[in-house]
TORKOL-4160 file (C-alpha; in steps of 0.2 Angstrom, whole numbers, padded with zeros to 4 digits, m for minus):
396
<pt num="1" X="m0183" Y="m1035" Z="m0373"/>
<pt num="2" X="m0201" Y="m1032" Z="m0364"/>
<pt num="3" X="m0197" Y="m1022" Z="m0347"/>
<pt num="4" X="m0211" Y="m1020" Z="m0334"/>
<pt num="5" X="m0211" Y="m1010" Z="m0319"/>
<pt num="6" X="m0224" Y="m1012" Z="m0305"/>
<pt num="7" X="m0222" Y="m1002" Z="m0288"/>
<pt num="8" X="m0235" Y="m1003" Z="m0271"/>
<pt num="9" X="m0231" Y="m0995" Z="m0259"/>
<pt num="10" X="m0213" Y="m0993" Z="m0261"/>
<pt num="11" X="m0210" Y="m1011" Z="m0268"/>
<pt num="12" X="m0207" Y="m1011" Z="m0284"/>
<pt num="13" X="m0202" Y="m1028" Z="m0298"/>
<pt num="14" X="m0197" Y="m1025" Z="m0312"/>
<pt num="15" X="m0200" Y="m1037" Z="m0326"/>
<pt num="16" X="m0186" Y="m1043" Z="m0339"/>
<pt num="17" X="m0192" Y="m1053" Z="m0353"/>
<pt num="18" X="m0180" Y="m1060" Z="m0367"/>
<pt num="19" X="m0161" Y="m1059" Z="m0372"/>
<pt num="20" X="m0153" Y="m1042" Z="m0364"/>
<pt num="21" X="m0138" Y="m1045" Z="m0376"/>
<pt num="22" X="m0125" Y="m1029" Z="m0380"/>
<pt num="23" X="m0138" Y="m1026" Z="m0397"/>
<pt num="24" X="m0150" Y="m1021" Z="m0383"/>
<pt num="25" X="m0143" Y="m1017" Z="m0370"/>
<pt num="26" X="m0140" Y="m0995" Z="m0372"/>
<pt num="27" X="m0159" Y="m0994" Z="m0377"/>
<pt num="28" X="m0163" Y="m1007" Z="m0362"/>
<pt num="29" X="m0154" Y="m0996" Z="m0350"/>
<pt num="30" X="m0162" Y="m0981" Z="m0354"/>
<pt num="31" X="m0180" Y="m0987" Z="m0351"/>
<pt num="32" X="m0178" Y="m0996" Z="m0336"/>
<pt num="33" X="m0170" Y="m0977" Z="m0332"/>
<pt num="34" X="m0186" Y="m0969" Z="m0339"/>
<pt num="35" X="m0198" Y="m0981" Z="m0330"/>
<pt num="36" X="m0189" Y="m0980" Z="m0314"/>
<pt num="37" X="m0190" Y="m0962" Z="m0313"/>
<pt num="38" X="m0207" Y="m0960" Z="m0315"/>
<pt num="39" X="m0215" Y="m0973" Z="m0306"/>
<pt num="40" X="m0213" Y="m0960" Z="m0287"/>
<pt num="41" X="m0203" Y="m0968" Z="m0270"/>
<pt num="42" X="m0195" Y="m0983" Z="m0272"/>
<pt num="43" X="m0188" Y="m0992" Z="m0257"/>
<pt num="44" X="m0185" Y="m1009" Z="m0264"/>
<pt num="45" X="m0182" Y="m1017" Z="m0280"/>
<pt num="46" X="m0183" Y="m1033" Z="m0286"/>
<pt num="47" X="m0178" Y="m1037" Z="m0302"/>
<pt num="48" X="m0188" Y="m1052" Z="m0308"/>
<pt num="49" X="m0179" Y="m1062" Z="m0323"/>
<pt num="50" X="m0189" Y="m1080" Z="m0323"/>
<pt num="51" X="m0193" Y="m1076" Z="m0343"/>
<pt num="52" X="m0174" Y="m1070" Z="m0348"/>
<pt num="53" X="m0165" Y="m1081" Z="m0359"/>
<pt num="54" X="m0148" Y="m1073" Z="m0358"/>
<pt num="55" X="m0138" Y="m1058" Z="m0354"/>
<pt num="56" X="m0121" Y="m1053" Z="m0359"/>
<pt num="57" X="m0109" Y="m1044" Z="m0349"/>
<pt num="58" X="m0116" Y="m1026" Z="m0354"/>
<pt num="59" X="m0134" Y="m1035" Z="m0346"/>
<pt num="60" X="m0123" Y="m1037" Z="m0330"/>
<pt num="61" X="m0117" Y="m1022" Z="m0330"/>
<pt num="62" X="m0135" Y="m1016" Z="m0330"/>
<pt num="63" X="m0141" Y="m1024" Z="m0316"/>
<pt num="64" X="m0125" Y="m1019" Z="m0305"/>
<pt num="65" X="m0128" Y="m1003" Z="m0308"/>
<pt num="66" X="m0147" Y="m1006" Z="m0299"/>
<pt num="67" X="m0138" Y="m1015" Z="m0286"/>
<pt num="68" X="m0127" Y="m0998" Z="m0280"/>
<pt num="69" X="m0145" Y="m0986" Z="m0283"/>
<pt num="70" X="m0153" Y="m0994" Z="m0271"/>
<pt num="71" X="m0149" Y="m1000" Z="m0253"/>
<pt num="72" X="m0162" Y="m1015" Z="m0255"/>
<pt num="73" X="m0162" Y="m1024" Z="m0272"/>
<pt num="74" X="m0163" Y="m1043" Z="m0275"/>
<pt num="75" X="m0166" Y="m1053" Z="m0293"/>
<pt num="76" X="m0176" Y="m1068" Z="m0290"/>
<pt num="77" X="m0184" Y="m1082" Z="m0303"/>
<pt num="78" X="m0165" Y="m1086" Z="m0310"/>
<pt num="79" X="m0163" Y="m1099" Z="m0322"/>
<pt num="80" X="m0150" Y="m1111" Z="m0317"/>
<pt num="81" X="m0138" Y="m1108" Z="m0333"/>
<pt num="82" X="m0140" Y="m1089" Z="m0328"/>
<pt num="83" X="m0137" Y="m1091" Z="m0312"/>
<pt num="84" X="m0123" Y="m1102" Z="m0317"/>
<pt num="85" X="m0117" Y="m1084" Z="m0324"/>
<pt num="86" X="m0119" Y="m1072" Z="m0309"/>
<pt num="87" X="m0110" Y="m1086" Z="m0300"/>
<pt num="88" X="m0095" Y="m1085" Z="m0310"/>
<pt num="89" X="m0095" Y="m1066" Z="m0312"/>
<pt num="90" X="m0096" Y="m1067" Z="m0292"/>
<pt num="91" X="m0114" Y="m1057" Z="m0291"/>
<pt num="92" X="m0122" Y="m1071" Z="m0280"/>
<pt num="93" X="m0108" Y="m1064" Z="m0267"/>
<pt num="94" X="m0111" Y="m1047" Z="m0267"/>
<pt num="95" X="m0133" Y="m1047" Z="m0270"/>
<pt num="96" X="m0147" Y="m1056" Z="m0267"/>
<pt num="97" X="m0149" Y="m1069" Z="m0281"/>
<pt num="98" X="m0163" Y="m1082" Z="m0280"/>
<pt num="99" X="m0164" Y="m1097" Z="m0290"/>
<pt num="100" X="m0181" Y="m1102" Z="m0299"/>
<pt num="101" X="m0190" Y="m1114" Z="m0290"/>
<pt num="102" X="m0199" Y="m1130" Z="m0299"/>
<pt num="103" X="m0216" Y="m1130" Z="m0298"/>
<pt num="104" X="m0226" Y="m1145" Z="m0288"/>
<pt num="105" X="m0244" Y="m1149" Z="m0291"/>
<pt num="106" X="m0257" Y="m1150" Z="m0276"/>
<pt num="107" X="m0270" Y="m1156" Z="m0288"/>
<pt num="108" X="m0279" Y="m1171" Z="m0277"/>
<pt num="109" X="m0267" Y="m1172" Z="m0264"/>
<pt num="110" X="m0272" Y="m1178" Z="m0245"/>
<pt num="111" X="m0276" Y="m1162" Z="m0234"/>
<pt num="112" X="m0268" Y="m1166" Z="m0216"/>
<pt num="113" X="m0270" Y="m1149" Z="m0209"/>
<pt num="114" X="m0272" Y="m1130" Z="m0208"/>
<pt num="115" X="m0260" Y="m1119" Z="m0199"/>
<pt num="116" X="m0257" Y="m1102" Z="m0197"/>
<pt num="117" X="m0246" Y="m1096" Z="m0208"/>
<pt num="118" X="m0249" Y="m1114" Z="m0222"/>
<pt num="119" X="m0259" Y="m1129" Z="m0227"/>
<pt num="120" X="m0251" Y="m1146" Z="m0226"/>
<pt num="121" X="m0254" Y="m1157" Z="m0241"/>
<pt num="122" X="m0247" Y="m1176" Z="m0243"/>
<pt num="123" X="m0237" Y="m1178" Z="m0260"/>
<pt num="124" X="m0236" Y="m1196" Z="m0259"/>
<pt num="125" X="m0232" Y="m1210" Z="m0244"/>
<pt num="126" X="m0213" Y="m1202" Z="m0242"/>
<pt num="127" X="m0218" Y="m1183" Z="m0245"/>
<pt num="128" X="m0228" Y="m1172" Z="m0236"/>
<pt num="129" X="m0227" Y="m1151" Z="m0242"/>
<pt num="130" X="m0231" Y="m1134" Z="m0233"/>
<pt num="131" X="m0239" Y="m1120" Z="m0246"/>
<pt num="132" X="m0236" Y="m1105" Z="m0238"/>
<pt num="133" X="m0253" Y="m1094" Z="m0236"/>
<pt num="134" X="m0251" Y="m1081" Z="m0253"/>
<pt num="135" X="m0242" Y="m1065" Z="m0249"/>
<pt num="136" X="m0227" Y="m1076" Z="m0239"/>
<pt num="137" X="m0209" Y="m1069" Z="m0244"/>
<pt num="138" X="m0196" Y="m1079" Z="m0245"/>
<pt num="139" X="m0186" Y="m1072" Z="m0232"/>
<pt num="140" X="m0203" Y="m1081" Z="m0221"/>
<pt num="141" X="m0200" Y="m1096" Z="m0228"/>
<pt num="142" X="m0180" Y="m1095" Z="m0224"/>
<pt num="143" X="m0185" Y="m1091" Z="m0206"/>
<pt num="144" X="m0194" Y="m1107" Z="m0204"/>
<pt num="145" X="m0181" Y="m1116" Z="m0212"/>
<pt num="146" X="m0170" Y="m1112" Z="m0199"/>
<pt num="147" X="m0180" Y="m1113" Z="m0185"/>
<pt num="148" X="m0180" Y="m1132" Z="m0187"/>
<pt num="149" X="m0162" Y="m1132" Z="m0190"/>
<pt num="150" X="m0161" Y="m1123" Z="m0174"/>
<pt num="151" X="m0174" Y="m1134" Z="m0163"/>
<pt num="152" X="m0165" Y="m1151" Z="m0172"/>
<pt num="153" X="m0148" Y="m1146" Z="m0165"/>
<pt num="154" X="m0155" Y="m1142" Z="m0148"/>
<pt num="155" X="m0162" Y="m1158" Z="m0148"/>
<pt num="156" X="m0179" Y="m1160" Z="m0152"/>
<pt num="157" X="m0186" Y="m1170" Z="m0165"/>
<pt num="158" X="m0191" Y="m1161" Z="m0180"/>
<pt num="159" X="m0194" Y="m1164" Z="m0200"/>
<pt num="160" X="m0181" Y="m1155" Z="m0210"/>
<pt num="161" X="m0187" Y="m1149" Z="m0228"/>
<pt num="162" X="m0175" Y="m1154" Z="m0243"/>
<pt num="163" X="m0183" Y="m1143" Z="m0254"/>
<pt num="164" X="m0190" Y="m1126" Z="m0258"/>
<pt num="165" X="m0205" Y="m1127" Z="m0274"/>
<pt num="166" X="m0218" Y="m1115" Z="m0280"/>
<pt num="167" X="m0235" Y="m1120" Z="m0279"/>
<pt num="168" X="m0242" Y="m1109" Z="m0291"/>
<pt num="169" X="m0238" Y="m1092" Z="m0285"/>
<pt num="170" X="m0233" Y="m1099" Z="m0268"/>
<pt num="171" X="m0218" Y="m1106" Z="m0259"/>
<pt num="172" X="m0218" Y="m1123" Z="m0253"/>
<pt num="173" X="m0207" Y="m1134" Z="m0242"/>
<pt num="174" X="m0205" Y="m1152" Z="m0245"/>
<pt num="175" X="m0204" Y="m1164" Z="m0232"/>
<pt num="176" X="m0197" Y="m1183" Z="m0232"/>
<pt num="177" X="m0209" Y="m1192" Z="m0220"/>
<pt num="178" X="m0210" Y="m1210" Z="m0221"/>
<pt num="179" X="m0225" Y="m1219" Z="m0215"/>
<pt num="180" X="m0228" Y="m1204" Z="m0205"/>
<pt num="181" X="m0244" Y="m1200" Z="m0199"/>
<pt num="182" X="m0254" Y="m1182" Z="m0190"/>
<pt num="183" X="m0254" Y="m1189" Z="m0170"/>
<pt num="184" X="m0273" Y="m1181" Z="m0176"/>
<pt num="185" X="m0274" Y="m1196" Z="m0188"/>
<pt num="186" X="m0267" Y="m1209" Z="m0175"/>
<pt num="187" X="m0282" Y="m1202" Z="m0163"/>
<pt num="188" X="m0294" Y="m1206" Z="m0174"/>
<pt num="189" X="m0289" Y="m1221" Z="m0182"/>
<pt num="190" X="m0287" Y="m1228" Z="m0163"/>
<pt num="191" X="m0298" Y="m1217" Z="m0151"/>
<pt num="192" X="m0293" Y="m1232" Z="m0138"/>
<pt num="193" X="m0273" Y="m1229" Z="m0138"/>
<pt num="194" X="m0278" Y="m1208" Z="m0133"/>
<pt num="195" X="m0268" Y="m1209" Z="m0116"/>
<pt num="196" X="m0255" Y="m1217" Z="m0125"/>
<pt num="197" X="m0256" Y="m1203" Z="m0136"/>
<pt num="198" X="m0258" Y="m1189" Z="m0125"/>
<pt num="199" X="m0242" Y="m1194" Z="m0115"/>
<pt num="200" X="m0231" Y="m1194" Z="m0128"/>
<pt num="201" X="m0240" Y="m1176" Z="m0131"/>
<pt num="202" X="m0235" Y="m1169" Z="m0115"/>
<pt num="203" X="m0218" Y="m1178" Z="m0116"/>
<pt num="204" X="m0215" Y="m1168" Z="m0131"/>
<pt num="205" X="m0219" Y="m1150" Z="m0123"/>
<pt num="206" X="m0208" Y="m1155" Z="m0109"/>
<pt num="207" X="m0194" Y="m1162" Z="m0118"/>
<pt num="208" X="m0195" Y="m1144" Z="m0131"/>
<pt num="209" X="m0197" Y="m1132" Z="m0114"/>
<pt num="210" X="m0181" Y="m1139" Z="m0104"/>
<pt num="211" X="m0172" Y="m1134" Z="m0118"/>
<pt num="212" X="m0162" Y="m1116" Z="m0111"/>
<pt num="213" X="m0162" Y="m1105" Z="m0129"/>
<pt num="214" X="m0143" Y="m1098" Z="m0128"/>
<pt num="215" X="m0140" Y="m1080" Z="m0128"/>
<pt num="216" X="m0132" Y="m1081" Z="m0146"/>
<pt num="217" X="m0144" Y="m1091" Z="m0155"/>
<pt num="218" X="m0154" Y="m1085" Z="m0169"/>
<pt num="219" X="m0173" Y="m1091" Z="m0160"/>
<pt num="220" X="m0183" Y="m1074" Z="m0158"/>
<pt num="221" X="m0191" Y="m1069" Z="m0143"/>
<pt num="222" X="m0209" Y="m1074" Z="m0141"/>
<pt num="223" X="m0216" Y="m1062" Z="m0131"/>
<pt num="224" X="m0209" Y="m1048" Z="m0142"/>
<pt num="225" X="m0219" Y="m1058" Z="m0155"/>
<pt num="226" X="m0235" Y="m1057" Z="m0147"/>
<pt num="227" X="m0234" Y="m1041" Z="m0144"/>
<pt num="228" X="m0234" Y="m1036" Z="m0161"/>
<pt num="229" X="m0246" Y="m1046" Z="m0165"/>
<pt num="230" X="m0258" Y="m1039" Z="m0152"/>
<pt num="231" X="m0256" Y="m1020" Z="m0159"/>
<pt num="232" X="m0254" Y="m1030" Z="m0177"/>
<pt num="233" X="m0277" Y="m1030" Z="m0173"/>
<pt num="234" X="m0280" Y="m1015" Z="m0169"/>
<pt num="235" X="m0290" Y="m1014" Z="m0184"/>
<pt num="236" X="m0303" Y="m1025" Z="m0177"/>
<pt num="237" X="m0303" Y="m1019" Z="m0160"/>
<pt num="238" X="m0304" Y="m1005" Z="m0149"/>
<pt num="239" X="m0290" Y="m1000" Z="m0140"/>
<pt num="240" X="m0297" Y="m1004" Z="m0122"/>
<pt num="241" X="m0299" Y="m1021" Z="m0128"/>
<pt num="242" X="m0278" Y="m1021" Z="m0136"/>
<pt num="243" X="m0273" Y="m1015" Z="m0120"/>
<pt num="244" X="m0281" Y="m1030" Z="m0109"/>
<pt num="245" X="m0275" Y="m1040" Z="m0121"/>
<pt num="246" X="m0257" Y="m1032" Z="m0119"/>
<pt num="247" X="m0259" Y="m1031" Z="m0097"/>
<pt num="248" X="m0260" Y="m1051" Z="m0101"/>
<pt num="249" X="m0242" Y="m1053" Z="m0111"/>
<pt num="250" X="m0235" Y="m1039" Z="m0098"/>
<pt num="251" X="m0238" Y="m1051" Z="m0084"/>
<pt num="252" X="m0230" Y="m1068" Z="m0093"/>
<pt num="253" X="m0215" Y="m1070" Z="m0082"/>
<pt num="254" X="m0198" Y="m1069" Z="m0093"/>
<pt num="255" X="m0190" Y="m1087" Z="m0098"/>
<pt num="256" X="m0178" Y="m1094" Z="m0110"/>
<pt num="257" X="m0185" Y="m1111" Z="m0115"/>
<pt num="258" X="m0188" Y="m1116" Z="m0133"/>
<pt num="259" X="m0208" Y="m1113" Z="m0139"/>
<pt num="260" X="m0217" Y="m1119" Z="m0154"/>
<pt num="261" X="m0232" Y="m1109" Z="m0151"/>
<pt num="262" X="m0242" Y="m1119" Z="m0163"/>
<pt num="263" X="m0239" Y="m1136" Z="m0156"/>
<pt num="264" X="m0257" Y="m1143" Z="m0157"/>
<pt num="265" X="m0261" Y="m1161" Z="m0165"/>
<pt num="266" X="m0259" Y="m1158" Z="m0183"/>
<pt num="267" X="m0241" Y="m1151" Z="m0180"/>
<pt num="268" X="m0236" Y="m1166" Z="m0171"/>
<pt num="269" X="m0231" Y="m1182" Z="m0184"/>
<pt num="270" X="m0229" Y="m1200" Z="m0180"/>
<pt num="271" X="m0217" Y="m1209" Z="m0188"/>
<pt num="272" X="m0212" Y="m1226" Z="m0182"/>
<pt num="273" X="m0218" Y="m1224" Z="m0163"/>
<pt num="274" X="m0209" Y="m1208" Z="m0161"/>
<pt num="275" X="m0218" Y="m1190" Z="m0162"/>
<pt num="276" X="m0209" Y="m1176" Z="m0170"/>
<pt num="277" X="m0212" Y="m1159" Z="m0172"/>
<pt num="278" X="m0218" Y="m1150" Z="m0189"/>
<pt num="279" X="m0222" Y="m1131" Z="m0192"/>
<pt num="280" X="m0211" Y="m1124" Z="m0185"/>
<pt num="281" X="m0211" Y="m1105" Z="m0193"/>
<pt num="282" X="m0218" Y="m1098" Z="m0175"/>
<pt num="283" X="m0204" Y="m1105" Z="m0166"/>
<pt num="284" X="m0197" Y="m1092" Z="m0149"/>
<pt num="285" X="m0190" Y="m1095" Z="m0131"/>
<pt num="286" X="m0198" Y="m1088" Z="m0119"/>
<pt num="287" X="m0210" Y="m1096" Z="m0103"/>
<pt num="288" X="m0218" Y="m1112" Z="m0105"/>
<pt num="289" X="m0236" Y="m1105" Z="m0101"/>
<pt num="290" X="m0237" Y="m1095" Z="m0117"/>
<pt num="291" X="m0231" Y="m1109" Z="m0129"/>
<pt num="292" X="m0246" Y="m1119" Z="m0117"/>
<pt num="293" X="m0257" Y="m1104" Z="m0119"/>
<pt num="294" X="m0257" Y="m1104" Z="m0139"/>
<pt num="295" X="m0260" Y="m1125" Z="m0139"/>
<pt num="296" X="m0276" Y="m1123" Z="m0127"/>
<pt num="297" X="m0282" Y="m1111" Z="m0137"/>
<pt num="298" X="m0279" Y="m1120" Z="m0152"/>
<pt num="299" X="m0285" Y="m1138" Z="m0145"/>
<pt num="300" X="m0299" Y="m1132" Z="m0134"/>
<pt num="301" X="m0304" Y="m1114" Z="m0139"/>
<pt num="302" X="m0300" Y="m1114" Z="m0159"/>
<pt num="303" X="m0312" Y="m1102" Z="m0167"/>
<pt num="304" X="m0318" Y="m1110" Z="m0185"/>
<pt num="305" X="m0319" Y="m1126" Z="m0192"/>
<pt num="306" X="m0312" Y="m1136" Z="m0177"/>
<pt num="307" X="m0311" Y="m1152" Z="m0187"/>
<pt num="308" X="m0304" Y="m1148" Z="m0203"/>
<pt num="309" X="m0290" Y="m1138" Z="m0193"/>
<pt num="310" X="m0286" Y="m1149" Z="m0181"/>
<pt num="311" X="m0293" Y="m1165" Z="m0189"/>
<pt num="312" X="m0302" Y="m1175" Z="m0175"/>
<pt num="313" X="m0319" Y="m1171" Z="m0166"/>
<pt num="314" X="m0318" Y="m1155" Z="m0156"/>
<pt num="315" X="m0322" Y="m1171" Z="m0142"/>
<pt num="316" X="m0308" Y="m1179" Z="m0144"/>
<pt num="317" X="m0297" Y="m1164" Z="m0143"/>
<pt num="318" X="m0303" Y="m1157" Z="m0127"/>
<pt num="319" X="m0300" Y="m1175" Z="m0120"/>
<pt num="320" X="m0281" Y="m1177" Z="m0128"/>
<pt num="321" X="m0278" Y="m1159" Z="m0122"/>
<pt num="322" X="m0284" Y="m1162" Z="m0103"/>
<pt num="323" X="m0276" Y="m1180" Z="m0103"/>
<pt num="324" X="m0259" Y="m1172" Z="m0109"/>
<pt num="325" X="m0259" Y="m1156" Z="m0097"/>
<pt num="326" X="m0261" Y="m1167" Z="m0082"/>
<pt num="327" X="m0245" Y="m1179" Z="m0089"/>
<pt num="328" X="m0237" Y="m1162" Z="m0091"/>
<pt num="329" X="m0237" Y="m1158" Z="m0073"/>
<pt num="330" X="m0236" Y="m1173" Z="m0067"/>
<pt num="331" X="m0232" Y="m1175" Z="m0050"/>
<pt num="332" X="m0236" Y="m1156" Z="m0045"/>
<pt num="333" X="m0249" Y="m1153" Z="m0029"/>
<pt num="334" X="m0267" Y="m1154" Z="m0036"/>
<pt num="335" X="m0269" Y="m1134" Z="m0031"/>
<pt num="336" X="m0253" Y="m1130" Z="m0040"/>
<pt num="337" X="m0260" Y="m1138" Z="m0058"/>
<pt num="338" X="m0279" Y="m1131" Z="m0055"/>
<pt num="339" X="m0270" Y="m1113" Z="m0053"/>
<pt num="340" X="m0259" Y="m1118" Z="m0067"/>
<pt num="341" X="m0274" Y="m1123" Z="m0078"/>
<pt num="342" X="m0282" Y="m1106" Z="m0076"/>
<pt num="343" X="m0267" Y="m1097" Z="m0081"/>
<pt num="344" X="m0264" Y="m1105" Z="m0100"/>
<pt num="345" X="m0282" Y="m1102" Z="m0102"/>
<pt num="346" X="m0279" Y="m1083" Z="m0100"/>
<pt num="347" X="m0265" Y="m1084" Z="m0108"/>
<pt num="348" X="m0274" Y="m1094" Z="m0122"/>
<pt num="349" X="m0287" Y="m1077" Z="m0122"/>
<pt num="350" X="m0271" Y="m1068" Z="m0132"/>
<pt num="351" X="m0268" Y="m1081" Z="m0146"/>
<pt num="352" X="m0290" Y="m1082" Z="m0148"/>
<pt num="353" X="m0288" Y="m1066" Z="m0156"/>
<pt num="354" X="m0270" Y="m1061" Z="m0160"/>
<pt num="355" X="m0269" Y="m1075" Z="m0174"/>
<pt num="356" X="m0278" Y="m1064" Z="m0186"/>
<pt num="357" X="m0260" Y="m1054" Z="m0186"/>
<pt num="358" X="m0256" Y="m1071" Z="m0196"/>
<pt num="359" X="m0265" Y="m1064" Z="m0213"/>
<pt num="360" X="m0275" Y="m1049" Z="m0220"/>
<pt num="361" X="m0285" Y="m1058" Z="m0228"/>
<pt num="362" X="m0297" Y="m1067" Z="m0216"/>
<pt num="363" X="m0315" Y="m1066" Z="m0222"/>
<pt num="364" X="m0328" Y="m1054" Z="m0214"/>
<pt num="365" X="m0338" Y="m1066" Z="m0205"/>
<pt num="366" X="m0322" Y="m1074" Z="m0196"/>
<pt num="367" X="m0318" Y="m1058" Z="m0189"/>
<pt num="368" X="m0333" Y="m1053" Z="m0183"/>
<pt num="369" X="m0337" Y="m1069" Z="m0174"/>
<pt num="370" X="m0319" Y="m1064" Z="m0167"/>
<pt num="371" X="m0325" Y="m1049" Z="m0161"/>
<pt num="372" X="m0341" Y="m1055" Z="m0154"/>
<pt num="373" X="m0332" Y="m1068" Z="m0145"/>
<pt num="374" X="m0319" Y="m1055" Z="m0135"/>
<pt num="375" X="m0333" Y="m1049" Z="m0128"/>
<pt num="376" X="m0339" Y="m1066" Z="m0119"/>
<pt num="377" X="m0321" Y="m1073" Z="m0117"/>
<pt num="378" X="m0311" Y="m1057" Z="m0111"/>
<pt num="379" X="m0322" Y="m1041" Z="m0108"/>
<pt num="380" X="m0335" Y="m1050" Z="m0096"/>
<pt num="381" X="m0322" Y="m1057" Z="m0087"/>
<pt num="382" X="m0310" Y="m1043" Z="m0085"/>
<pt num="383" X="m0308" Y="m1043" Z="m0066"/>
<pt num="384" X="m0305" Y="m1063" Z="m0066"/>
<pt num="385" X="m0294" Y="m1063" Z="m0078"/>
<pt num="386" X="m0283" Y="m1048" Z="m0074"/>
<pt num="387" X="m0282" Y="m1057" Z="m0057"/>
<pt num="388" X="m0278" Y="m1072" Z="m0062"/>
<pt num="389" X="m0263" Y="m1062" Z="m0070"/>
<pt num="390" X="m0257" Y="m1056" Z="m0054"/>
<pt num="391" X="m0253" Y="m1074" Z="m0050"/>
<pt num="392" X="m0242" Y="m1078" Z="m0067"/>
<pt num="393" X="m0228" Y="m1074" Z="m0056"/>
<pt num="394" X="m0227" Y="m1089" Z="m0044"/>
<pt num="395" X="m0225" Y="m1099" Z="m0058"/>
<pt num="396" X="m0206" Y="m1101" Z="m0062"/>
């Protein structure tokens, strides 16, 4: 046997690597003992067994005996013929046991987009797949997983995964997608059909924000989330500039429609005419003008590489954005939309900045372009903004 024991911060995995048969299993014990002991604090452990060939009931007995220690322990990376055993013994009922996941390639596969929290590759004409960035858990991925079961039995049109792979060390959710297509790729490969397109757009929003969340349902809320998200960056910015940011969520009025809050053209597919929702591991309820707020600031304010994020001319973007925003309120007084306009693109000023919350790993040089770019979007126009706040209100 060939035991390993890494902790950071807390986490620790411990390694098991070959047969933890009964000949082993006393000597086995005691080191995992001796390496627990010295390896400080430990608030979680996973017990990671992808290279274990087999283990007897002493083996079991082992690992139960981890299970009881500590409060929050899981084993991942099971083989099916030993998962077949905790099954049968009745371990997958009482612990966390995670089943080895087969590993995809992405090797010269079709980048459709870049989201927040994943890429999105095409596997072939039928597949798409979302790699989670590295450092996703799979209780991340889980959550996403549900979120679209969530939104597909309220009604909206969503892609379900069928499968969750590895991608070398990251998770990845498979997609059956025929014939469909980014409504980014539809822009492009007809510019002339963009109205067309930018109906559908809005009738999408729509149809997602007269869904009413119930009070028992598992969708979080989404102003919470963008709360922590804001005080998730207060290591880039000062705290006068967090607590603007903060006097902006204050002021979204409350609400219980469903949100994507990243609906913008790369997360919307076309399949057959009909548009659908991907991506859908940000999902809340909440008001419509912050799930409005983060697709403005994605589709006209994105900071980066507007092109290979959202995959169509920064142009042509603006236009499907302003085309769909007025199909969206549609019918309103002209003053009602102009005031409403104003108020996603303060709202738009929170998500500009807060999606840095989505990773710790962002290079240098985005951040900083970030920060200098507060300064021209928010701080110079503190007074506008905050009084366009005061007005978030009428909007119900």
């Amino acid at each position: 046997m060939n035991i390993q024991l890494t902790n950071q911060h807390g986490e620790a995995i411990l390694t098991l690597c070959g047969r933890l048969d009964t000949a082993v299993s006393r000597e086995t014990s005691a080191e995992i003992d001796k390496q627990l002991s010295s390896a400080g604090t430990i608030n979680q452990l996973t017990v990671d067994i992808a290279d274990l060939d087999y283990i007897s009931s002493s083996g079991l007995r082992i690992l139960l005996t981890l299970a009881k220690r500590y409060e929050k322990f899981k084993i991942i990376e099971v083989s099916n013929k030993i998962y077949d055993v905790f099954n049968m013994t009745g371990f997958t009922k009482i612990m966390t046991v995670e089943r080895a996941l087969r590993q995809l390639s992405i090797e010269g596969c079709e980048l459709i987009g870049i989201g927040g929290v994943g890429t999105v590759y095409r596997l072939d004409d039928d597949t798409i797949i979302k790699v989670f960035r590295e450092g996703t858990t799979m209780d991340e991925v889980s959550k996403e997983i549900s979120m679209s079961k969530e939104a597909f039995v309220m009604g909206m049109p969503t892609a379900i995964s069928y499968d969750v792979v590895k991608v070398g060390k990251q998770y990845g959710l498979v997609y059956e997608m025929l014939r469909a297509k980014t409504l980014s790729d539809c822009i492009c490969e007809a510019p002339e059909r963009i109205d067309e397109f930018a109906r559908q757009y809005a009738s999408l929003f729509r149809q997602m924000h007269d869904i009413h969340v119930p009070t028992d349902s598992s969708v979080p809320s989404a102003i919470d989330h963008e709360r922590e998200q804001v005080l998730h960056i207060r290591r880039y910015f000062p705290q006068e500039s967090i607590d603007l940011l903060l006097q902006i969520v204050d002021a979204i009025p409350a609400g219980d429609s469903l949100l994507h809050l990243d609906l913008q053209a790369k997360n919307a597919m076309m399949q057959d005419g009909e548009i659908m929702l991907i991506d859908m591991g940000e999902m809340g309820y909440g008001h419509p003008l912050l799930d409005l707020g983060h697709a403005y600031s994605a589709m006209v304010l994105l900071v980066g590489d507007y092109e290979k994020v959202i995959g169509m001319p920064r142009e042509l973007g603006t236009e499907l954005w302003n085309r769909a925003i007025n199909y969206y309120f549609e019918g309103l007084p002209a003053d009602v939309i102009e005031q409403r306009k104003k108020q996603i693109a303060v709202v738009a000023c929170i998500r500009n900045f807060s999606w840095l919350a989505l990773s710790d790993s962002f290079p240098e040089s985005v951040i900083n372009e970030c920060k200098s770019l507060f300064n021209e979007r928010v701080a110079s126009r503190r007074d506008e903004i905050l009084d366009i706040c005061k007005t978030f209100k009428e909007w119900q």
